[in-house]
C-alpha positions in Angstrom: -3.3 -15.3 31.9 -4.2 -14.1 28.6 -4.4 -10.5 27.7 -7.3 -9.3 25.8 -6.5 -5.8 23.8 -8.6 -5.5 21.2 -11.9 -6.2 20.1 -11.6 -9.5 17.7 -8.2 -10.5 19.8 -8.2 -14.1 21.4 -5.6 -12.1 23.6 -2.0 -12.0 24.3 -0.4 -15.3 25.4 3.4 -16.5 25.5 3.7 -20.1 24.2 7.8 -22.2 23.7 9.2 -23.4 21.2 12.6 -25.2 21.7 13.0 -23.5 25.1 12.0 -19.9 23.6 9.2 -18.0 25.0 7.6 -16.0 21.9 4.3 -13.9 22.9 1.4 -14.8 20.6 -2.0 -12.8 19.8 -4.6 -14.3 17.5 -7.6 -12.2 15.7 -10.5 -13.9 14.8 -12.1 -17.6 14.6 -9.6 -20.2 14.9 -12.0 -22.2 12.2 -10.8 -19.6 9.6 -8.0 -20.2 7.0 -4.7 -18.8 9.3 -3.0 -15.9 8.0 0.6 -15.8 9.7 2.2 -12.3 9.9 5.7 -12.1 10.1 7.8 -8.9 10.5 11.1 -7.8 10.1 14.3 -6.6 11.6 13.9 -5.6 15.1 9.7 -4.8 14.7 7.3 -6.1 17.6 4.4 -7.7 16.7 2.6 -4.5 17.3 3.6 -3.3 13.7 1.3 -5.1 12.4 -1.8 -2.8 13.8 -4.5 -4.5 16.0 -6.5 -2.7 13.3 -5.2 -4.6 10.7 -5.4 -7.7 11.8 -8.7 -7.2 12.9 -9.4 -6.3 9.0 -8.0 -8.9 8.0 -9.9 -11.4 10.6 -13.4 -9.4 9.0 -12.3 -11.0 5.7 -12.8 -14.3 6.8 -9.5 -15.3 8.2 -8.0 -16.3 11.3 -5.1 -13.8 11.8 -2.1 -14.6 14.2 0.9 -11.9 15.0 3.8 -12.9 17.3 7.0 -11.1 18.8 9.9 -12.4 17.3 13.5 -13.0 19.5 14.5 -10.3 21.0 11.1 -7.7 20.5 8.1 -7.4 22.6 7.5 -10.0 25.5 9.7 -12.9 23.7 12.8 -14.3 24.8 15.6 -11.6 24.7 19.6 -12.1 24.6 22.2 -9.9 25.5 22.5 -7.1 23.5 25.3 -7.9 20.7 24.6 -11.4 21.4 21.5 -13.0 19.9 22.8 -16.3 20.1 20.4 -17.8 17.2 20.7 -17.5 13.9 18.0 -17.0 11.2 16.9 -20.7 10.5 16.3 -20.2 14.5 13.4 -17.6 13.3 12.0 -19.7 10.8 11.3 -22.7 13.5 10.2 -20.0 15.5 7.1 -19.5 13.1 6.4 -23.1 12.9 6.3 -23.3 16.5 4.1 -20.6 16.8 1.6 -22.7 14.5 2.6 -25.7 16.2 1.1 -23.9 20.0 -1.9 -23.0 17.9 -2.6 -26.3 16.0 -2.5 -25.1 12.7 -1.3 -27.5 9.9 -0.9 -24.8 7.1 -1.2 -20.6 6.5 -0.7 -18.5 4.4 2.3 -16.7 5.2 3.0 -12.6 5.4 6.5 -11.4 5.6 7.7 -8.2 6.0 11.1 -6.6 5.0 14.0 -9.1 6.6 10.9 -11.7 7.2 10.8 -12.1 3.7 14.7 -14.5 4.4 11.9 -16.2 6.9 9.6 -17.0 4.1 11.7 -18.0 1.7 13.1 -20.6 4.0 9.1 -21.7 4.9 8.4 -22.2 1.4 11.4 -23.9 0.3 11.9 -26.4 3.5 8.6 -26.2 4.6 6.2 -26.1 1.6 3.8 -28.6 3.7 3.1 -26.0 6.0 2.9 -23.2 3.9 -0.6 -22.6 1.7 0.8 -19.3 0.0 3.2 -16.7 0.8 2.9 -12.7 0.7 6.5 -10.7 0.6 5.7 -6.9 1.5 8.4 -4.5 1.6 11.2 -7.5 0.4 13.9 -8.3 -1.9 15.8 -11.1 -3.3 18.9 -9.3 -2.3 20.7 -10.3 -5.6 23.4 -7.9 -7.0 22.6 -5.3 -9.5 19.7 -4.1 -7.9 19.5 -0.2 -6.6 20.7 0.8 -3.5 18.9 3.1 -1.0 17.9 6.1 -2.3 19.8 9.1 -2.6 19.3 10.9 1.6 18.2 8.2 2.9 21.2 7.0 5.6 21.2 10.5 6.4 17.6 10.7 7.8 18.1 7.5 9.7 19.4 9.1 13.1 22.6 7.8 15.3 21.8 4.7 17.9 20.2 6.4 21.4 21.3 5.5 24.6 18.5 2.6 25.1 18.3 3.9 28.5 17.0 7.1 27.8 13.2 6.0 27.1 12.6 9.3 25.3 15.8 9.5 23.0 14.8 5.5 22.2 11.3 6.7 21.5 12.8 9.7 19.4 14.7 7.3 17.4 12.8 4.9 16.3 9.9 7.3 14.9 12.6 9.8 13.1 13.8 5.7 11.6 10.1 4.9 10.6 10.0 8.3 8.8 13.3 7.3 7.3 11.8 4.6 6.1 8.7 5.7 4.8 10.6 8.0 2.3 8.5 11.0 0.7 5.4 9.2 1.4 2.5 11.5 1.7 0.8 8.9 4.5 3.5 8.9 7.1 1.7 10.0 10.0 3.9 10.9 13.1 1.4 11.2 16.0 0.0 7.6 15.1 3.7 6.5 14.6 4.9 7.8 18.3 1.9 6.7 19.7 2.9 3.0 18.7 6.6 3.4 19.5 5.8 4.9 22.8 3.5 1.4 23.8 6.1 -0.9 22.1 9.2 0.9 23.9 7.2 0.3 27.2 6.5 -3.3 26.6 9.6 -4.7 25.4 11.6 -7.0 27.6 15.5 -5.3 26.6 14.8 -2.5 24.4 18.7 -2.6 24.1 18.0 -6.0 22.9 15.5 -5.4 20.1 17.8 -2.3 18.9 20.5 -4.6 18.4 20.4 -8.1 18.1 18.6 -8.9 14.8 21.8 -7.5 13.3 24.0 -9.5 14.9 22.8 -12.9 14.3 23.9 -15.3 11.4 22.0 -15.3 8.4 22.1 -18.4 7.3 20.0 -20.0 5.1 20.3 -17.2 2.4 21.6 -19.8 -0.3 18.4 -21.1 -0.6 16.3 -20.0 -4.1 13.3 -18.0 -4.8 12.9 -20.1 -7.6 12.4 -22.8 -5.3 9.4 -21.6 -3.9 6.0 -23.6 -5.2 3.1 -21.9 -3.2 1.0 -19.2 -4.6 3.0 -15.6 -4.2 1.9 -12.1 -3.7 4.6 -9.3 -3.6 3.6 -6.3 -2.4 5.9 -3.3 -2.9 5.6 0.9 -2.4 6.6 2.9 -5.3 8.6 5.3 -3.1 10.6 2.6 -0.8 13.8 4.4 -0.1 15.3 1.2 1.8 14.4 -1.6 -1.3 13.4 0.5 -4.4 10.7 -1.2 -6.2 13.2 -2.9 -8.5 14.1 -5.1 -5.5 9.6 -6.2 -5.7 10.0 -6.3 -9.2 13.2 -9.0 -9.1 11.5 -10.7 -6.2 8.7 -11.1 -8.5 10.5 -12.7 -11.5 12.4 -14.6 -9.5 9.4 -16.6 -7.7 7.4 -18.6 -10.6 3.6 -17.2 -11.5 4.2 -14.5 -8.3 2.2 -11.6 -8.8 3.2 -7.9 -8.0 1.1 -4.9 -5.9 2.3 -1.8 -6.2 1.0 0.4 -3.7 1.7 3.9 -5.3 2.4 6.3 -2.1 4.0 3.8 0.0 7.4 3.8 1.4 8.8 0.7 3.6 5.8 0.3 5.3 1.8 -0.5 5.2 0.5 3.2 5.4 -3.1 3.3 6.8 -5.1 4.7 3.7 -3.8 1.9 1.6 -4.8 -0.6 3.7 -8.6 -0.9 1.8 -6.3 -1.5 -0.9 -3.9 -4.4 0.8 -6.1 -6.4 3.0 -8.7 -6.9 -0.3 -5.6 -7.7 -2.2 -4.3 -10.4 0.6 -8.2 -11.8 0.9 -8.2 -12.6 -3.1 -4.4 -13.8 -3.0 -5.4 -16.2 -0.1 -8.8 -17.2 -1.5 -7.2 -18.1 -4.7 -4.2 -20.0 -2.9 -7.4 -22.4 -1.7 -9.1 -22.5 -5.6 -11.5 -20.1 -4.9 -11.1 -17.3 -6.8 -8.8 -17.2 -10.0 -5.8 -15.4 -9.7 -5.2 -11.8 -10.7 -2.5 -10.0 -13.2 -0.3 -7.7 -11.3 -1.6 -4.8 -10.0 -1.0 -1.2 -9.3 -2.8 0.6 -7.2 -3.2 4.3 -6.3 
């Protein structure tokens, strides 16, 4: 039975793929060209916001988030033991398409994701009709490390059976994360962790498990890649300084940049009228109907 949570949401429903369950919600008419948002490293679908996705759906497209292994309401492992490795992740996305009958999107990865779309675009360029890379890197040597603090205000692993030391950790790791952004906002922040703490399967799981799987698949090149790419980086990312959008950008041929000025690791809420317009061009111009832009930096 699906569940219906938001306004422009077709609902909540698990679908398989390869014996996995993976919990699906779709914005928007299914007519629509189908945006695909992928996230990273232990992140429910509920990072990307409801009221994102339902901007993004306004804009004329047909918006689909999902729980990867291991978060939310999808198939969990053992913690320690995921049991898949990252090509696993990539089929995962294509069987999430599959359950929907979509031929092609346009693809949005986040952070880790962006491994995800690389591997889409290089093995998979029939399905893929552009790619976005926020918060991503090519993960070549030379470029910076995390900023100067920055391990230090990520706090030590919680018991994951103490709901509010869990809850307590992941928020002080999103402010981590967003640097010295001047958008991090911690009531909307713990208000999301609390819901996504609640509705994961093995919170031990999600903690863990992303971490411990195989990355395979990294020998693959970003020069490779043929569709239509957007990078979108923050100017204060203490995780991948910007360098790492920058060298993602050079490395992909005729990718553009964003550079969302105020932005740490994340997708902060005022820059979002700046983002979704940004993703509606890049995906209108992936179809031929808009030219594409120069890079871009935004305040």
């Amino acid at each position: 039975m699906a569940i219906v949570t938001h306004y422009l949401s077709n609902g909540e429903k698990l679908v398989k793929q390869s014996g996995v369950e993976l919990c699906v919600e779709t914005f928007g008419d299914p007519a629509k060209p189908a945006v695909l948002l992928v996230d990273g490293a232990a992140a429910s679908m509920l990072w990307w916001e409801a009221d994102l996705c339902e901007r993004i759906a306004r804009g004329g497209r047909f918006v689909i988030r999902y729980d990867n292994r291991d978060t939310g309401r999808s198939t969990c492992y053992p913690p320690g033991r995921s049991g898949y490795e990252f090509t696993d992740l990539a089929e995962d996305a294509l069987g999430v398409l599959d359950a929907l009958e979509v031929e092609r999107a346009h693809v949005v990865c986040r952070s880790m994701a962006g491994g995800i779309g690389l591997i889409l675009g290089v093995d998979h360029p029939d399905r893929v009709v552009s790619l976005t890379f926020v918060s991503s890197s090519t993960g070549e040597d030379g470029l910076p490390p995390p900023s100067k603090g920055f391990a230090d205000n990520v706090p030590a692993a919680p018991d994951p059976s103490d709901h509010a030391a869990v809850v307590d950790f992941v928020v002080a790791s999103a402010k981590a994360y967003s640097g010295d952004s001047p958008f991090f906002d911690e009531t909307a922040t713990r208000a999301l962790v609390e819901r996504d703490v609640a509705r994961a399967r093995d919170i031990a799981s999600t903690l863990t498990n992303h971490y411990a799987m195989d990355f395979d698949g990294a020998a693959r090149d970003f020069g490779d890649i043929k569709a239509p790419t957007l990078v979108v980086h923050g100017d204060r990312d203490p995780a991948l300084p910007l360098p790492h959008g920058q060298a993602l950008r050079d490395a992909i041929p005729g990718a553009k940049l964003l550079v969302l000025e105020g932005a740490g690791h994340d997708l902060p809420r005022p820059l979002w009228d700046v983002f979704v317009p940004a993703l509606i061009r890049h995906t209108a111009s992936a179809c031929g109907a808009v030219p594409p832009g120069a890079d871009e930096r935004i305040r």
